[in-house]
C-alpha positions as CSV (number, residue, x, y, z in Angstrom):
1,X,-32.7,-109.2,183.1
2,X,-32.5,-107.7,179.6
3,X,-30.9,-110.9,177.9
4,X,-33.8,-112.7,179.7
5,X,-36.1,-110.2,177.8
6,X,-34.7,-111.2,174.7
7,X,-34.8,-114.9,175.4
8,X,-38.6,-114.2,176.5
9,X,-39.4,-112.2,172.8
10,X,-38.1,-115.7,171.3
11,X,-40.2,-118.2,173.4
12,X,-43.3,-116.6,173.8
13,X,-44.2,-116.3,170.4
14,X,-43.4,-120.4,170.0
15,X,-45.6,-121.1,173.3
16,X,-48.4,-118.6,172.0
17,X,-48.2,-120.0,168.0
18,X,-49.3,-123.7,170.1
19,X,-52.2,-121.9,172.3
20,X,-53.5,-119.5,169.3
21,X,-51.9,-121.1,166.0
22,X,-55.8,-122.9,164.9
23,X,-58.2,-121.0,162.9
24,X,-61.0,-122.0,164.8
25,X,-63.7,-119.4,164.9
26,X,-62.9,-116.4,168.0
27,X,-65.4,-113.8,169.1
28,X,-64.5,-110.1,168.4
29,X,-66.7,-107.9,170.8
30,X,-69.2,-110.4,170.9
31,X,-69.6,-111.5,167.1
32,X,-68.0,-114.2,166.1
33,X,-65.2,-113.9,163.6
34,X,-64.4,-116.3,160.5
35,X,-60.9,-117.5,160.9
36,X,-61.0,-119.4,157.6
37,X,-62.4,-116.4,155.8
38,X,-61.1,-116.7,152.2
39,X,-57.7,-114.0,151.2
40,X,-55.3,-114.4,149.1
41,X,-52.1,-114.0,151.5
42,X,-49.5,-114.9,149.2
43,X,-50.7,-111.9,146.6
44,X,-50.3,-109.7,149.5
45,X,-46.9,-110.9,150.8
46,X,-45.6,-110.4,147.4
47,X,-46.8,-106.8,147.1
48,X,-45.3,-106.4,150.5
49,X,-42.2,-108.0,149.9
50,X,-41.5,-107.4,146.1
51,X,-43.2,-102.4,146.7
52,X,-42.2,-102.1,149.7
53,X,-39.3,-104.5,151.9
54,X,-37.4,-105.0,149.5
55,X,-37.2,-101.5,147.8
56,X,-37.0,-100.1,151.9
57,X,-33.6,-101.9,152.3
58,X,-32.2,-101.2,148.9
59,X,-32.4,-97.3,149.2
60,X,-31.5,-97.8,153.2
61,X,-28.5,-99.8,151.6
62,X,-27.5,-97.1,149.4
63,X,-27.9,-94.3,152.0
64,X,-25.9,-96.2,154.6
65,X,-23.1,-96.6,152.1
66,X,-23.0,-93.3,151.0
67,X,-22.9,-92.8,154.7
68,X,-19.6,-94.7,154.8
69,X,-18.0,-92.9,152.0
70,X,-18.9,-89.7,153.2
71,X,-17.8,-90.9,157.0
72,X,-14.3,-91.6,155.7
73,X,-13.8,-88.1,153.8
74,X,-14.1,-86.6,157.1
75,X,-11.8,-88.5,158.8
76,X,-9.2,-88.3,156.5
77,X,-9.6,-85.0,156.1
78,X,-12.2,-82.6,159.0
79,X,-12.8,-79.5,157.4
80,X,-16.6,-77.7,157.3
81,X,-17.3,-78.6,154.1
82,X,-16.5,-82.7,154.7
83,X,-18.5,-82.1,157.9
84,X,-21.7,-80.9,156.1
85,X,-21.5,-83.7,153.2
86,X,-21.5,-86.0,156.5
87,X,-24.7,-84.7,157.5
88,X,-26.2,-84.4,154.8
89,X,-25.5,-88.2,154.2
90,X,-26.3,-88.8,157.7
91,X,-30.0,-87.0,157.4
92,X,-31.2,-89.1,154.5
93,X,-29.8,-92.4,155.5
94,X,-31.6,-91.4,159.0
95,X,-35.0,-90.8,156.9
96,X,-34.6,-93.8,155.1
97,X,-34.4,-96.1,158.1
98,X,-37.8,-95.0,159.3
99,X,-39.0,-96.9,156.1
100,X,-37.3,-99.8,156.7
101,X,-38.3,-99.9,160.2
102,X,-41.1,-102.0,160.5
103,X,-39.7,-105.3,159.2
104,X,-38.1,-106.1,162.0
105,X,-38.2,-110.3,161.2
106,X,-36.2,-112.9,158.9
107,X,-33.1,-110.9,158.3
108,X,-33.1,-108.0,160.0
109,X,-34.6,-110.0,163.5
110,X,-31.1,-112.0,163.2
111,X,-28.8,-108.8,163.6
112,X,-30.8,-107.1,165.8
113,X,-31.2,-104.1,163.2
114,X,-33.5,-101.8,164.8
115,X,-32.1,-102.3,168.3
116,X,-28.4,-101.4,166.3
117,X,-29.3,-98.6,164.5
118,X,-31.7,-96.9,166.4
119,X,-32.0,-97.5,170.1
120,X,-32.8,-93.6,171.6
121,X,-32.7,-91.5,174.0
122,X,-28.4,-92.3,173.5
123,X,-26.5,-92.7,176.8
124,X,-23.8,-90.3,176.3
125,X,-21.8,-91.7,179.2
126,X,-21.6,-94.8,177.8
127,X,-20.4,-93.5,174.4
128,X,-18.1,-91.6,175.6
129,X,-17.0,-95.0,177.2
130,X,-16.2,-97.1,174.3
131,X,-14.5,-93.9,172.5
132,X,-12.1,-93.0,176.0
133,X,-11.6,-97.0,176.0
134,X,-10.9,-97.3,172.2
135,X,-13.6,-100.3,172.7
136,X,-15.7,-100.0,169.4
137,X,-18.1,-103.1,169.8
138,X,-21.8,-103.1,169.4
139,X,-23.5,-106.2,169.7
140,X,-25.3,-105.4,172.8
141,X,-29.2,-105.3,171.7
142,X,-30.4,-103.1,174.9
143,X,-27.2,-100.7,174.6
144,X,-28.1,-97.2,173.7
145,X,-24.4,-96.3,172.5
146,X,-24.4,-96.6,168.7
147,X,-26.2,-96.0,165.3
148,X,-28.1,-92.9,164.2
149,X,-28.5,-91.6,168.0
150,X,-25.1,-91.9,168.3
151,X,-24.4,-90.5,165.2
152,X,-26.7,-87.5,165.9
153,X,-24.6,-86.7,169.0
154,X,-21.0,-86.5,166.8
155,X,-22.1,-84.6,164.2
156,X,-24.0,-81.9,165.7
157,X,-24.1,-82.4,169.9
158,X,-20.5,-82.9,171.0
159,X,-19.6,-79.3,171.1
160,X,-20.6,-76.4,170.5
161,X,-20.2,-75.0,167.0
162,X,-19.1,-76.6,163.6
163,X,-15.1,-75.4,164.3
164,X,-15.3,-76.9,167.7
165,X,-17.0,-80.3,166.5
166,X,-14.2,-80.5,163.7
167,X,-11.5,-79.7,166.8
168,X,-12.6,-83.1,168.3
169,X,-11.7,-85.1,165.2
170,X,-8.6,-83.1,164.6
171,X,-5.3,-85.5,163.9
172,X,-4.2,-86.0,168.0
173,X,-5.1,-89.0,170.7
174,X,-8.6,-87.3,170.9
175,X,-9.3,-87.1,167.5
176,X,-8.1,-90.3,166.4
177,X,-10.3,-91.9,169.3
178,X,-13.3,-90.1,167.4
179,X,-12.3,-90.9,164.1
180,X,-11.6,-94.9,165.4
181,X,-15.7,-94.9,166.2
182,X,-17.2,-92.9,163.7
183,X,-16.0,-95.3,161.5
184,X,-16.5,-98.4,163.3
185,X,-19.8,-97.4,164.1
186,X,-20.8,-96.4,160.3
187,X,-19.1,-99.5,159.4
188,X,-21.1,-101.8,161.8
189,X,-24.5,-100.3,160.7
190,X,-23.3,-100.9,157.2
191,X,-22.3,-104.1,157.8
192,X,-26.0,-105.1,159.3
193,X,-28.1,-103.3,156.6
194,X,-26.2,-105.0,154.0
195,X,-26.8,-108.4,156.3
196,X,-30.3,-107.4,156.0
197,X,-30.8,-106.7,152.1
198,X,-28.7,-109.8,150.9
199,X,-31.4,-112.0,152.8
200,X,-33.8,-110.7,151.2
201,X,-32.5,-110.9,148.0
202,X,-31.4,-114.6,148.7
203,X,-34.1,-116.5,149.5
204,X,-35.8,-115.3,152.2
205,X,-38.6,-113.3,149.6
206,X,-39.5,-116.6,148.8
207,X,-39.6,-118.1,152.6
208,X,-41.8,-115.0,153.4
209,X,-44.0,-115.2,150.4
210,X,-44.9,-118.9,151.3
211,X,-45.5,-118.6,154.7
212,X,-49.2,-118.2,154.7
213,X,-51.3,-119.2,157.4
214,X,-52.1,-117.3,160.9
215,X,-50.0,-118.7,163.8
216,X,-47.4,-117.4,165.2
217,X,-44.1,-116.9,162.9
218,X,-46.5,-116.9,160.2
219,X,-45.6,-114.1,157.4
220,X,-49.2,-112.6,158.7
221,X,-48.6,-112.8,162.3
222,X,-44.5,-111.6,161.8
223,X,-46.7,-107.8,159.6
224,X,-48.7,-107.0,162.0
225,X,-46.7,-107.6,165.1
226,X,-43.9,-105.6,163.8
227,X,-46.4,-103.2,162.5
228,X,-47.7,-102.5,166.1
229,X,-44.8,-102.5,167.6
230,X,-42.9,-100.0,165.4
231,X,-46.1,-97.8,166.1
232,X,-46.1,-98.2,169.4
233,X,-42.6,-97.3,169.3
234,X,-43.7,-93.9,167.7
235,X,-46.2,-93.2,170.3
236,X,-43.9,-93.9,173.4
237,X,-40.3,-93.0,172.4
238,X,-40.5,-90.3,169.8
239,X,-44.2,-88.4,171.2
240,X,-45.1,-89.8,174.7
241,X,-42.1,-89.7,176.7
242,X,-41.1,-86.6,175.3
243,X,-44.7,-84.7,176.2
244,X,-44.9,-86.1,179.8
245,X,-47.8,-87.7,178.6
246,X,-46.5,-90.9,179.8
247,X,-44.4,-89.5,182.2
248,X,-46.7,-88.0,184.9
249,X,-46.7,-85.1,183.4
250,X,-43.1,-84.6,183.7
251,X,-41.7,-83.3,179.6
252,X,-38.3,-84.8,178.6
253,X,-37.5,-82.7,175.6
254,X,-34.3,-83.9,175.4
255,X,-35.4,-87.3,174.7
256,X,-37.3,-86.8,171.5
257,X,-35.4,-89.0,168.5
258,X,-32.4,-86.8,167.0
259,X,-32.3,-83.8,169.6
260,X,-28.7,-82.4,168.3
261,X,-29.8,-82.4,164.8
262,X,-33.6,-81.7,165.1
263,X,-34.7,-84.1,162.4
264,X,-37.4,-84.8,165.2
265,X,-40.2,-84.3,163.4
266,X,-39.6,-85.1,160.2
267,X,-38.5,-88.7,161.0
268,X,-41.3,-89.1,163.2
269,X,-43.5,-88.1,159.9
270,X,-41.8,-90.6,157.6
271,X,-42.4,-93.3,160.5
272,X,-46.1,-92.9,160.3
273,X,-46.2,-92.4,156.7
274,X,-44.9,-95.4,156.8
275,X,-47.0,-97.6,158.9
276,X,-50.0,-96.1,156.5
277,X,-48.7,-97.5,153.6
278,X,-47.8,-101.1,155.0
279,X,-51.6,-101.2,156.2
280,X,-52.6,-100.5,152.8
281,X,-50.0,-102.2,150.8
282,X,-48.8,-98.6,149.3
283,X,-45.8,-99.4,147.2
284,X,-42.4,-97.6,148.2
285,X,-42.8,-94.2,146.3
286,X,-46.5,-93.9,147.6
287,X,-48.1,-94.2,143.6
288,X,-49.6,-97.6,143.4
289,X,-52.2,-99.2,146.4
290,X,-51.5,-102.5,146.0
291,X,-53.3,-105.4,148.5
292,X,-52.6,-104.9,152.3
293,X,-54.2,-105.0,155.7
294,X,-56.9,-102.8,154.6
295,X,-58.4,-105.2,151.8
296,X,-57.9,-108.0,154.2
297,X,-60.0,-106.6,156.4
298,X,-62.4,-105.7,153.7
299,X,-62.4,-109.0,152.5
300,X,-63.8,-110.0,155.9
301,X,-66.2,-107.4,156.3
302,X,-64.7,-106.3,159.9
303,X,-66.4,-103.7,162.1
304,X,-66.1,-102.2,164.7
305,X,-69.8,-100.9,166.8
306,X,-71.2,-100.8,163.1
307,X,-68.4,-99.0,160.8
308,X,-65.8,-100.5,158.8
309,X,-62.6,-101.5,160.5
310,X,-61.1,-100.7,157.4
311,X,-62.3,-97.4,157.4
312,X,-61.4,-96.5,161.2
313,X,-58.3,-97.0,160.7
314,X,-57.3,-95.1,157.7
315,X,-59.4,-92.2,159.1
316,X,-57.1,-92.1,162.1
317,X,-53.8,-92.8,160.5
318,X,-55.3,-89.3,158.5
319,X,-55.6,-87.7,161.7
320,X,-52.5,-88.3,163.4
321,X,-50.6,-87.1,160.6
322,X,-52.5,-83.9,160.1
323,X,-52.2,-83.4,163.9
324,X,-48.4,-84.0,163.9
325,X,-48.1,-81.9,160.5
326,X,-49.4,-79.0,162.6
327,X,-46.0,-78.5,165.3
328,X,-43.4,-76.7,164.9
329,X,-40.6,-78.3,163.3
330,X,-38.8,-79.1,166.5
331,X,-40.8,-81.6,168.4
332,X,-38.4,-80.8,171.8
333,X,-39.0,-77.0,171.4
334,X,-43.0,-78.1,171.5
335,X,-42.3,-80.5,174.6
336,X,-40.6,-77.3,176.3
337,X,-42.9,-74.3,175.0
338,X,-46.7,-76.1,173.5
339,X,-47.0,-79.1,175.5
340,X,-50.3,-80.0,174.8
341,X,-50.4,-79.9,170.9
342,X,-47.4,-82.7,171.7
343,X,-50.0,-84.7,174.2
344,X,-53.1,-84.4,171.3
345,X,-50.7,-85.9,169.1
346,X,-49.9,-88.7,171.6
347,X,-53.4,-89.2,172.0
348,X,-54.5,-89.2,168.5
349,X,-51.4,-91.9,168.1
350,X,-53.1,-94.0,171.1
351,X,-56.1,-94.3,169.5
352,X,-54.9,-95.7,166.6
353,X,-53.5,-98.6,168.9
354,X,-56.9,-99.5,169.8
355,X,-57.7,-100.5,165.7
356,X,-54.1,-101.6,165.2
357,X,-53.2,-103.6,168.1
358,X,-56.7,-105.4,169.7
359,X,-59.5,-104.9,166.8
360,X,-57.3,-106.1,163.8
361,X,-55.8,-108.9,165.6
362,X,-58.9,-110.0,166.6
363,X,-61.0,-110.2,163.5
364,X,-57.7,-111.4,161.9
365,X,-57.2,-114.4,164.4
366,X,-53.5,-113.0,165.0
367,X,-52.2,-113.1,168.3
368,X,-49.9,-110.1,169.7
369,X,-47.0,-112.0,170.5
370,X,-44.2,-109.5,171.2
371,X,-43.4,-107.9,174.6
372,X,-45.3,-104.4,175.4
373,X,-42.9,-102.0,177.6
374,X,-43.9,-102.1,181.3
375,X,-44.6,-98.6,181.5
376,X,-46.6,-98.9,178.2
377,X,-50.3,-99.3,179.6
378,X,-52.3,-98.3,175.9
């Protein structure tokens, strides 16, 4: 069933860019929208590509090969103070992947990055599986046993104090086992970023750049589908499951992104930090506004029952972050101890879907094209 889902994410969008791919005029609520409406995409892809893609994956690049380096001074040596260099390396390559997050297409679509680095909640029984087995392969898409979750768990979760967590990599059959896939795993998300940025930097700038137009596979249609379904991400996997909001009320604090090291919040942070500035063409250090989403649908004059689109949006995107800037630092003590300030969040992050997801498209004549979660019903 999952590698169906995967061939299904590939086909749909072809079938879809056949159905939707004209610019004939479409109705959004009623009025009828401008499909031809004059932009200049190309400026936009460039900004896109040029202050904020391609600067995403050269810092993730870095912080995943300092990763490495860092990952084989422990090994070759535990101790505490190898151990918290490790972290340290770990925590700002793990912050730096919430920037590169959202282009999930060209490059980073053929490796399956996001599904390598970052699939979460991690199935600890199945980690523990490939370490007991000495089986360090992960090229399964849906499999929630490697990258940064995985990560998080062997540097803070698999015992239960620094000495302890250094015991478990300690020179013996054990150890070695752990040492084997820390750095095979390192090693394969290295291996994948670099995949990633070399595209990028060899011709697929240009590909992206060119590919104007607003069917499916377009460089238009490839934005804001990954841009909706990196937020959606955000609202389901790192706020709503962990709140019980989309749970039946039922809280799963342990399944809130990085539980062992409790970077919760703050990754969730960068994540919609990030999202803002690809909808308004922000460049990578957040100094220069630079075209994007938000002049696109200026250009068109969208609304929405009378006020600007435009406007909506970036008003919400202010309030979910102000809302979410307001919890405690760890977003699993909140799910255990002030559930509801986790639900407002989730339901300040919902509303955004509304613009994002079903108003933009629209008055953009972009079709959604990737799969929604089943149990996704925003």
């Amino acid at each position: 069933m999952k590698a169906f889902k995967w061939y299904l994410n590939i086909l749909i969008p072809l079938i879809l860019s056949g159905i939707f791919g004209a610019c004939d005029p479409i109705t959004n609520g009623g009025d009828q929208v401008d499909c031809n409406a004059a932009f200049d995409q190309q400026a936009m892809f460039q900004n896109i590509a040029d202050h904020l893609i391609i600067p995403a994956y050269t810092d993730l690049q870095k912080k995943v090969t300092n990763l490495v380096e860092e990952a084989d001074a422990f090994t070759a040596k535990p101790s505490v103070t190898q151990l918290e260099a490790l972290r340290n390396a770990f925590e700002t390559a793990y912050i730096s992947w919430q920037v590169a997050s959202p282009y999930e297409f060209g490059p980073a679509e053929e490796v399956f990055l996001r599904n390598s680095v970052n699939n979460f909640p991690l199935d600890i029984t199945a980690t523990q599986t490939l370490i007991d087995a000495e089986k360090y392969e992960f090229d399964q898409p849906d499999a929630f046993n490697k990258g940064f979750p995985a990560l998080d768990y062997l540097l803070y979760g698999i015992a239960e104090d620094n000495e302890a967590i250094i015991t478990k990599f300690a020179d013996n059959g054990i150890g070695k086992r752990h040492r084997q896939f820390l750095l095979a795993l390192v090693t394969d998300m290295q291996q994948r970023v670099a995949h990633t940025f070399n595209g990028w930097q060899n011709g697929y700038r240009e590909t992206f750049i060119n590919n104007t137009g607003k069917g499916a596979g377009t460089s238009l249609s490839l934005i804001i589908n990954q841009l909706n379904q990196n937020y959606e991400l955000i609202k389901r996997e790192k706020i709503g499951v962990p709140s019980g909001a989309m749970t039946l009320g039922f809280t799963y604090p342990d399944r809130v992104e990085a539980p062992y090291s409790g970077l919760s919040k703050i990754l969730a942070i960068t994540a919609l930090e990030t999202s803002q500035k690809l909808y308004l063409g922000m460049d990578h250090n957040g100094k220069v506004n630079g075209l994007g989403l938000d002049d696109y649908l200026e250009a068109v004059e969208a609304q929405k029952e009378g006020e600007a689109l435009n406007q909506l949006i970036q008003n919400q995107f202010e309030t979910v972050l102000n809302t979410l800037n307001t919890l405690p630092n760890s977003l699993a003590e909140t799910a255990r101890n002030e559930t509801e300030q986790l639900i407002e969040v989730y339901k300040e992050t919902a509303r955004q879907v509304l613009f994002l997801k079903t108003d933009m498209p629209a008055v953009l004549c972009v079709s959604i094209t990737y799969i929604d979660n089943p149990s996704d019903s925003d």
